[in-house]
C-alpha positions in Angstrom: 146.9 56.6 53.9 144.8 58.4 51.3 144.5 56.9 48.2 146.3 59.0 45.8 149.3 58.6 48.0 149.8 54.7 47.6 149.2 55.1 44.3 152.1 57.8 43.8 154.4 56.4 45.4 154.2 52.8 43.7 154.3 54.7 40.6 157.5 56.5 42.0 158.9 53.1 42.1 157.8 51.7 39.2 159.3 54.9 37.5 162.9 54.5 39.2 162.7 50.6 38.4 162.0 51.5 34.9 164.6 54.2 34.7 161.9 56.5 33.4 164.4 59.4 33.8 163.9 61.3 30.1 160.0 62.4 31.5 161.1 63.3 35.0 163.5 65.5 33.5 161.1 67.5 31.0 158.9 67.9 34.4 161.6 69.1 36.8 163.4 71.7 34.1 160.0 73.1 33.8 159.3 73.6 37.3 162.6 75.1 38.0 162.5 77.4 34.9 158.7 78.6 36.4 160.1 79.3 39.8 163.1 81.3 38.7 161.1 83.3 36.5 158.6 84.2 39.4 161.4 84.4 42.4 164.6 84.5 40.6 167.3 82.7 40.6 168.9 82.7 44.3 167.5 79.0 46.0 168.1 80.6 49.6 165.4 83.5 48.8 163.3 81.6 46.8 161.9 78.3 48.7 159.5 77.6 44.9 162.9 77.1 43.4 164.9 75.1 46.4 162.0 72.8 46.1 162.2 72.1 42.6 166.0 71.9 42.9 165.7 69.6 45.7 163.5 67.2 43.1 166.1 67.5 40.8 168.8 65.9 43.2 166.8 63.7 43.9 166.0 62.6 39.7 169.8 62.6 40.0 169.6 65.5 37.1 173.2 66.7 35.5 173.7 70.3 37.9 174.5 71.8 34.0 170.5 71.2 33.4 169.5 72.9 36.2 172.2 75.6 35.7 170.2 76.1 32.3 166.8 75.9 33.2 167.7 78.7 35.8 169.1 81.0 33.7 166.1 80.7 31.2 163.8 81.4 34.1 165.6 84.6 35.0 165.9 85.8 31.2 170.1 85.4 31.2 169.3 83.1 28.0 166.8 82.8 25.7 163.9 80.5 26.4 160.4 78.9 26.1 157.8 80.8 28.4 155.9 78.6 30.4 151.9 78.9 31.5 150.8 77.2 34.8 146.7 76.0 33.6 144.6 73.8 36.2 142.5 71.9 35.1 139.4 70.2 36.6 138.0 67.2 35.7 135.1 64.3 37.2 136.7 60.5 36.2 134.9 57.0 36.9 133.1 57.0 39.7 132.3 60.8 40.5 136.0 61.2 41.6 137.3 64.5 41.7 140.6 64.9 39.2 142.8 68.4 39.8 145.6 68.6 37.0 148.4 70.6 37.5 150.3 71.6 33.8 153.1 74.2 33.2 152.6 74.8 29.0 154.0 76.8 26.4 151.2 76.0 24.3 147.5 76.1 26.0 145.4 75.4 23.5 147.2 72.5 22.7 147.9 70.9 26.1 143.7 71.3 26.5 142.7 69.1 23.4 145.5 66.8 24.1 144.0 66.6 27.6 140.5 66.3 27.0 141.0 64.0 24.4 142.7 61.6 27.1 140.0 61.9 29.5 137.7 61.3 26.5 139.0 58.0 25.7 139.0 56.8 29.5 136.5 57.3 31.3 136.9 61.2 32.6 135.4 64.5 31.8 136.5 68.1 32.0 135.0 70.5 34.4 134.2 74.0 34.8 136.8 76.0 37.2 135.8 75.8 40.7 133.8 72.8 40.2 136.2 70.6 42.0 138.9 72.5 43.4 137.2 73.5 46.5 137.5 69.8 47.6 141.2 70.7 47.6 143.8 72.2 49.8 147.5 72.8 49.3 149.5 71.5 51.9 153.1 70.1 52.5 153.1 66.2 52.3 156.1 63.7 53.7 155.1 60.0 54.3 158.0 58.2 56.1 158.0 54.0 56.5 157.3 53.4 60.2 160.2 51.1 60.5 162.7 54.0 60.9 161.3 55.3 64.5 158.5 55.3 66.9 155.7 57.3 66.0 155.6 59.6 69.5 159.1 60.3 68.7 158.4 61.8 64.9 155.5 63.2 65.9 157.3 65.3 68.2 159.8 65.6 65.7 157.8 67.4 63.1 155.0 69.7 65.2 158.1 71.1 66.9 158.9 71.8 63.4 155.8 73.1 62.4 153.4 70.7 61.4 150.0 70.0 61.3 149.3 66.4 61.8 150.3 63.1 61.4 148.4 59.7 59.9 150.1 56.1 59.6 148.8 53.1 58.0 150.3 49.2 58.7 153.7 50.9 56.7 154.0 54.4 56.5 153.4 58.0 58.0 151.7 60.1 56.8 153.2 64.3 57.8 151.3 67.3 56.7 152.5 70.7 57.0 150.8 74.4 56.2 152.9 75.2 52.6 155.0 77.7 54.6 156.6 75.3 56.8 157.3 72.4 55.0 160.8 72.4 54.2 161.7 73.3 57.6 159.4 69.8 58.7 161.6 68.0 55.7 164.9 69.3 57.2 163.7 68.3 60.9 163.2 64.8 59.8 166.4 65.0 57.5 168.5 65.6 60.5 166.9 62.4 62.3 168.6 60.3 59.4 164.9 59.5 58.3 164.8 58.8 55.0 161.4 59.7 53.0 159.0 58.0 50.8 157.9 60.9 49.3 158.2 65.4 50.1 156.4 67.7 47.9 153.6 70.2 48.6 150.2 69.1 46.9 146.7 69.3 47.0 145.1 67.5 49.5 141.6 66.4 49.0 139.0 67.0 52.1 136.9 63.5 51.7 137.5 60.9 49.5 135.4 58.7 47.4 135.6 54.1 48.0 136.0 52.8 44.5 136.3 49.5 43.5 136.3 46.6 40.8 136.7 47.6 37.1 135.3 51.3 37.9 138.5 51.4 40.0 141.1 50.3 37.3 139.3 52.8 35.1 139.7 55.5 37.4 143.9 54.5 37.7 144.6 54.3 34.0 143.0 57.4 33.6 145.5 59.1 36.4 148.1 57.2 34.5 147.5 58.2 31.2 147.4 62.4 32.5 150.2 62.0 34.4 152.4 60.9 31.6 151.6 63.8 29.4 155.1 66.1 29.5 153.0 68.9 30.3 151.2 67.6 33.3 153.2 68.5 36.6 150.8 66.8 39.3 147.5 65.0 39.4 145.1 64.9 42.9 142.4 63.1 43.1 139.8 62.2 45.4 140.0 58.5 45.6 140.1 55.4 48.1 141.3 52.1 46.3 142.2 48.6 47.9 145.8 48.2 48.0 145.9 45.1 46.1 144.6 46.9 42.6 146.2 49.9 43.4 149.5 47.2 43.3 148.1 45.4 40.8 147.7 48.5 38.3 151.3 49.5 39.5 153.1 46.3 38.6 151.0 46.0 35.0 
């Protein structure tokens, strides 16, 4: 399993254990409000906007939120506009950071960014500097005790996807963007429940870190991804479990 992977998805429980639901909120609204405003406001001909509705279930969000956020994507009421800005970065170690924001205020969400890579351990980096190491792609990991891994992998490239990984726990599914909810709803209708769903950027290689340089590199992550305007962070990284768990459980 690639590294960023544990590390998101023992932050996704830490978040539900810590009922961290105020941020996920901010995040989701966003993201639905972008994706009405580019597609409209119909999920069934918008798959941007049945995505970020599906995260929204799953955040257990009021349906009158994401009624709202809706209707301010498609200009029915008034609203804050919204900017998607990526942003490249280098943190400990050489690894390659790819931060996803939605903003209403760029200038501001680039200082307040840059002055948290400042103060650990990462720098900013000029567009195209690490995104080529990067590929958008449909991501579901599934825990291996639910079914046989011949039996899901014929369940999903039926569906459409492009490979499969496991580890000692989990699967690892990725799908072309195109066909990843159709993958989701294949495994759905197994009565396989998922660790994680979401498209994301997938790095090509990764880089071993370790030791301090490795806790560095997390609280960095940490410390972007808690910033209300930062949607996703991908990074490049291959961690030992037990720091990853470690950082996780701090």
């Amino acid at each position: 399993m690639s590294g960023h992977s544990k590390w998101k998805t023992n932050k996704g429980k830490k978040a539900l254990a810590d009922a961290k639901k105020g941020a996920t909120y901010t995040k989701v609204i966003k993201e639905i409000t972008v994706a009405a405003r580019e597609g409209g406001g119909n999920p069934e001909t918008n798959s941007k906007l049945r995505t970020a509705m599906a995260k929204a279930k799953e955040a257990n969000m009021p349906q009158d939120n994401v009624k709202m956020a809706i209707k301010r994507g498609t200009g029915e009421i008034p609203g804050v506009i919204y900017e998607e800005v990526i942003y490249e970065a280098y943190g400990p170690g050489g690894v390659a950071v790819l931060v996803e924001a939605l903003t209403d205020n760029k200038n501001r969400t680039t200082a307040e960014l840059r002055s948290i890579m400042s103060k650990k351990g990462g720098n900013m980096a000029g567009a195209g500097s690490v995104s080529w190491m990067f590929v958008k792609k449909g991501f579901i990991m599934v825990e291996k005790n639910q079914i046989q891994e011949d039996e899901l992998m014929n369940i999903v490239l039926d569906a459409g996807a492009e490979d499969i990984k496991s580890d000692d726990k989990n699967y690892e599914i990725y799908t072309p963007p195109s066909n990843f909810e159709k993958v989701k709803e294949a495994v759905s209708a197994k009565g396989i429940k998922t660790l994680d769903a979401e498209i994301t950027m997938i790095p090509s290689s990764s880089i071993k870190l370790a030791g301090n340089e490795a806790k560095q590199l997390l609280a960095l992550i940490e410390g972007l991804e808690e910033h209300d305007d930062v949607q996703n962070v991908s990074a490049n990284f291959d961690i030992p479990d037990e720091i990853i768990e470690q950082m996780t459980s701090a």
